[in-house]
N, C-alpha and C positions, 0 to 999 in steps of 0.2 A: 147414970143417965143425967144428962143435964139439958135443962130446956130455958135457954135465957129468952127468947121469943115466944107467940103462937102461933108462929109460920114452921119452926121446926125444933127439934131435938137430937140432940147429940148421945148415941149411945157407946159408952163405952166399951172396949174390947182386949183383953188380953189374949195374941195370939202366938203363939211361940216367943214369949219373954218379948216381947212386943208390946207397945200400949197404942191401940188403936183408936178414931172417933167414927160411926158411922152416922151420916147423915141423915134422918129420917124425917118425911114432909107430915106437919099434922094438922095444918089449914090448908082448904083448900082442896083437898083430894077426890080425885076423881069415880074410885072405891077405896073401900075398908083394907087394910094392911091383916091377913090373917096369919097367925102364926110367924109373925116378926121373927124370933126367936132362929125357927128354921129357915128364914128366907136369909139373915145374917150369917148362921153357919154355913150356909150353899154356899155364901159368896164368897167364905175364907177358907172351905174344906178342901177344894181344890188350887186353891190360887188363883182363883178369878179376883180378887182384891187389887191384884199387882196386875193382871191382864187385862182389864177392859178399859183401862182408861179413866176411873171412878177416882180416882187420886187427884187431890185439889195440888193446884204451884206453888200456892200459897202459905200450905202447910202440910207440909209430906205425909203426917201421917194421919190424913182426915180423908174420909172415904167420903164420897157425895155421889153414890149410885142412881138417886131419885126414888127411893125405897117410899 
């Protein structure tokens, strides 16, 4: 995990020999993030990571779902 601001945090993710960043918000949120953990592996168990769109241009392999 890396967290260079207090606007957000980058968690890291190893997913089939892959190194992934997920974006996650920690100012400012609307509610509580429960169980992170499981809402991260939903998004990579099925390939929703590559499907929805959550993929920045800027850096291919950074996820910014709005988690």
């Amino acid at each position: 995990m890396d967290s260079p601001t207090r606007e957000w945090a980058d968690v890291l993710v190893d997913h089939n020999g892959e190194r992934w960043r997920v974006r996650v918000v920690l100012e400012g949120r609307s509610e509580p993030l429960e169980y992170p953990g499981m809402v991260i592996g939903e998004l990579f168990g099925a390939g929703e990571h590559r499907k929805r769109g959550f993929r920045s241009k800027q850096a291919p392999y950074l996820i910014d779902p709005g988690l």
